[in-house]
C-alpha positions, 0 to 999 in steps of 0.5 A, a space after each residue: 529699516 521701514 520695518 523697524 522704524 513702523 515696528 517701533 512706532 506699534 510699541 507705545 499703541 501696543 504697550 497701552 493695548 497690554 495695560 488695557 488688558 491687565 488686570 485694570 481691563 480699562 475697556 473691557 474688550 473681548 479677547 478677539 477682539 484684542 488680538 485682533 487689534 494687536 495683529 492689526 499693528 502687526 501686520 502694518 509693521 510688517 505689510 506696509 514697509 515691505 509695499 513701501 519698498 516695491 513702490 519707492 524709486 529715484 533717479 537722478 540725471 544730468 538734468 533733475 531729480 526723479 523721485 517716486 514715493 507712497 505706500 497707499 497714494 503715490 506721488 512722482 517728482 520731478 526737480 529740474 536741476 536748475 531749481 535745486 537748492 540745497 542737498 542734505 545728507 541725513 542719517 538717522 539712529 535706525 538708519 545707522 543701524 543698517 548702514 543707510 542714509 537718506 539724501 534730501 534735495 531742497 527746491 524753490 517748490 511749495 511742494 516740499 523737499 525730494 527725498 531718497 531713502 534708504 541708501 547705502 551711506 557711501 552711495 547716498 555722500 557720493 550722490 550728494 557730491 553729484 547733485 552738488 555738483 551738477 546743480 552748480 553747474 546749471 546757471 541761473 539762482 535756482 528760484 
């Protein structure tokens, strides 16, 4: 799914690097320097989803949610249940594709939403019903 989505976001940089060359030669680069480029957005297409992957980890226990996210600067979360306030189940176009999901946990924190990405779309609606479950169970108004 990572793979496809960077892929996807190479084709408009790609597409104005193939009209740049055309016979328009907008700016007049040096053969290797274009294939240099165009292996540039490549290798980020490919490279960059596959670390991603190594580095992204989640938990979830009876008392908060541990997420583990970044490919270059990596950033641990911990959301105690008793500050979750809402869970999302989210699917997008790509993510469908591949039968994914990604679940969303919304806390009284600045710092932003946790999310887990990348989920088996029956995995992620069983993991919503849980944390549903657990942060209601927590008293206390989640603020």
């Amino acid at each position: 799914m990572w793979t496809c989505t960077d892929l996807l976001r190479c084709v408009p940089p790609m597409v104005l690097l193939l009209l740049a060359t055309g016979p328009w030669n907008w700016f007049d680069l040096p053969t290797w320097c274009l294939v240099g480029i165009g292996l540039i957005f490549v290798l980020y297409g490919v490279l960059v989803p596959q670390w991603r992957y190594l580095v992204h980890r989640w938990e979830v226990t009876e008392t908060a949610v541990y997420t583990q996210t970044g490919w270059w600067a990596r950033e641990r979360r911990i959301a105690p249940m008793s500050r979750v306030q809402t869970v999302d189940h989210r699917e997008g176009a790509i993510a469908r594709l591949f039968g994914l999901a990604t679940v969303r946990v919304t806390t009284a924190s600045s710092a932003g939403a946790l999310t887990i990405e990348g989920l088996d779309q029956r995995r992620a609606l069983d993991i919503v019903a849980e944390l549903t479950r657990m942060a209601d169970s927590v008293p206390g108004d989640a603020t």
